[in-house]
N, C-alpha and C positions, 0 to 999 in steps of 0.2 A: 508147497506150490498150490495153486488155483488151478480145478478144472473143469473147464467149460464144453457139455455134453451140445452137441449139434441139433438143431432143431427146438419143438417147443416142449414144455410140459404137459402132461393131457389131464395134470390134474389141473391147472389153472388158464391151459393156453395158453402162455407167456413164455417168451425163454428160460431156459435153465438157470437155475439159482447155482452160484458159483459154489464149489464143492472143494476144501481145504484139505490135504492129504498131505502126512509130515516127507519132508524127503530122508532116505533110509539109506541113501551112499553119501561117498565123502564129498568135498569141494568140487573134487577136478572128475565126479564121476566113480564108477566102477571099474571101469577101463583108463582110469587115467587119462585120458585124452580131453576132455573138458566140453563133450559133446554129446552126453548121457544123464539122466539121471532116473536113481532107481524109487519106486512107493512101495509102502506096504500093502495090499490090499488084499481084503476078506469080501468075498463074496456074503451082503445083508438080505435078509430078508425079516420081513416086519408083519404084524398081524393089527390088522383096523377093526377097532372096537367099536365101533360104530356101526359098522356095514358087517362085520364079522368074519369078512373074510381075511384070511389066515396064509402066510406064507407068500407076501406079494414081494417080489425082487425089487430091493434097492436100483433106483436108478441109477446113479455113477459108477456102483461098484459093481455092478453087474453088467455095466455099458466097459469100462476096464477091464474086466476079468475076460468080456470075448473080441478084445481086440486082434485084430489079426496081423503078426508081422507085417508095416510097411502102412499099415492104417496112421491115417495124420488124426494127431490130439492138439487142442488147443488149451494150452497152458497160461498162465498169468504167474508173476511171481518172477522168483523167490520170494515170501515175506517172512514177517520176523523178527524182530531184534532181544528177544526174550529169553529166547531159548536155545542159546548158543555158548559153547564153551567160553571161561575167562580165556582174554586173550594172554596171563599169564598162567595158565591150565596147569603145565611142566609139572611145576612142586606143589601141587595143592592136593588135598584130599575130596572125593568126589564122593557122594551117594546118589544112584541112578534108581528110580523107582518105576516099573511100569506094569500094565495089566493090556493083554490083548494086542493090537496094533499100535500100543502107545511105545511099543518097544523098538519101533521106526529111529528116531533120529541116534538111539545109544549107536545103531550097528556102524551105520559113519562115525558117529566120535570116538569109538571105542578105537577104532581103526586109527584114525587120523591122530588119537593119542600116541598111542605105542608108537606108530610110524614117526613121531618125533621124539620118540627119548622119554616118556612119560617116565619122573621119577615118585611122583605121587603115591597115594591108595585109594583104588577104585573100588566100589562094592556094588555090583544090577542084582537087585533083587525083583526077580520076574513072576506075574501073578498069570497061571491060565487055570484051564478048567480039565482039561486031559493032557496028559505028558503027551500023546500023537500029535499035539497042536503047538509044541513050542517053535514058536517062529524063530530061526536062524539058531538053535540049538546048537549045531556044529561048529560054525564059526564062534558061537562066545565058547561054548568046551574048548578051542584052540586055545583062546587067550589064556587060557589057566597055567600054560607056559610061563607065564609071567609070574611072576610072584606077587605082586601088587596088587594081583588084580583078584576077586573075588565072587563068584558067583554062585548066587542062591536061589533054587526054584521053588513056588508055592503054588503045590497042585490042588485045584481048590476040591474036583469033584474022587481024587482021591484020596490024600491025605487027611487026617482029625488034624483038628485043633488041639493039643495035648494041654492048654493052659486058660480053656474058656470062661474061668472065674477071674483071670489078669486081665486077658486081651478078649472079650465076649463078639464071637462071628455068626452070624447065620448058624444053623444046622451045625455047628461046631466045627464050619469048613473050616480049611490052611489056607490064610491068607496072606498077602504080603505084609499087613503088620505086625500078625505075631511072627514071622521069621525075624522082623526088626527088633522086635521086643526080645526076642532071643537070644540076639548081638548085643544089647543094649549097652554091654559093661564098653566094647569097642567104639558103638556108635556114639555114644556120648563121650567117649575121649575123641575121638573126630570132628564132631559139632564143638567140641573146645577150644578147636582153634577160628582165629577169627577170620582164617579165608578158605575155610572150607566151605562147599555149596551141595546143596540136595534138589535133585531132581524130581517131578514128579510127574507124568505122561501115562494119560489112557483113560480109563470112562472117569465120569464126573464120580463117583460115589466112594473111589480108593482115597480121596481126603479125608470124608469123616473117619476113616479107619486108620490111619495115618498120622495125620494129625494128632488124637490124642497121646498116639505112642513117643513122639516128638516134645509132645508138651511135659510130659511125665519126665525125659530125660536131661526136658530145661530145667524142673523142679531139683532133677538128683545134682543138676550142675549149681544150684542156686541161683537160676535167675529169677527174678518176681516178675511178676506181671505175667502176660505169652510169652512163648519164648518161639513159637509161631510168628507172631506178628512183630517179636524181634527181628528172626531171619529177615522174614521179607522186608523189611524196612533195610536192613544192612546187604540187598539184594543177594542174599543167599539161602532162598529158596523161592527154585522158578517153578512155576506150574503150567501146565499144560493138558486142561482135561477136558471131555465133551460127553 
């Protein structure tokens, strides 16, 4: 959904530039009732290199974060059509990939899966920087009830990288591609079938990391060419990053 902060900006004087925030409940709501919906949101703050000052609050998300029960928001939206489950989800094999807030729309489909019978295999594999900051922790730990469903975290500011001559990270952080690369002997029989789809949600810069992991596993599959710009072409790999 859009949303649209009241008043003007005082960096341009103009109104508020619409501000995109994935939605993180299901269809009908958190409450089921179809008169809710829930975002994720991090309080930002940013440092201007120009002026130098340092730790300036995000506008929207720091306009969200001190909403007060009963305050009206003006929203735009739903939009979309990208990034949303197949509508035959059921039987298919799913790879979910996010890093930070990109972890928003798994926590409605993860739900709205199971809640219909999900016979599938699901795999979220979640990128943060401190294990105190995994957003909705709890509720994906519930799902492991399941047996289908699997979940993998990469702490990046505490774990190593145990394989940085394969998969090369920063600082030899844990990143969400080597946990991929880890699986790879699974995720490549996954990506074998041709209505499996992979997910990928949260800052621009988890593709180039990603990506080559993906490419490599087209290689072990034999395909020639990308096998990247396979997926996407056979609309099964949606992206979503900023």
């Amino acid at each position: 959904v859009g949303v649209l902060m009241p008043g003007d900006d005082p960096l341009t004087g103009k109104p508020h530039k619409l501000r995109l925030y994935s939605v993180a409940s299901v269809g009908a709501g958190d409450l089921g009732d179809c008169q809710t919906v829930s975002l994720c949101v991090v309080r930002h703050f940013w440092n201007n290199p120009k002026s130098g000052e340092k730790n300036i609050p995000g506008l929207t998300s720091n306009y969200l974060c001190d909403l007060k029960i009963g305050d009206p928001v003006t929203l735009t939206g739903p939009v979309g059509r990208h990034f949303l489950l197949p509508d035959d989800f059921e039987n298919r094999d799913l790879i979910f990939t996010a890093t930070g807030t990109g972890i928003a729309p798994y926590r409605g489909m993860l739900k709205e899966m199971f809640d219909a019978g999900f016979t599938g295999r699901v795999w979220l594999y979640f990128g943060v920087q401190y294990r105190d900051v995994v957003l909705y922790d709890a509720e994906f730990e519930s799902h492991r009830k399941h047996r289908n469903f699997f979940y993998v975290k990469a702490i990046s500011r505490e774990e190593k990288n145990p394989i940085p001559e394969i998969v090369p990270t920063r600082e030899n952080r844990m990143y969400v591609q080597v946990r991929m690369h880890q699986d790879q002997k699974v995720l490549g029989e996954v990506l074998s079938k041709p209505n499996s789809v992979v997910y990928l949600c949260g800052l621009k810069g988890m593709e180039e990391g990603i990506f080559p992991v993906l490419e490599k596993m087209g290689q072990e599959l034999g395909v020639t060419g990308s096998f990247v710009a396979k997926l996407k072409v056979e609309q099964r790999l949606r992206v979503e990053v900023y």
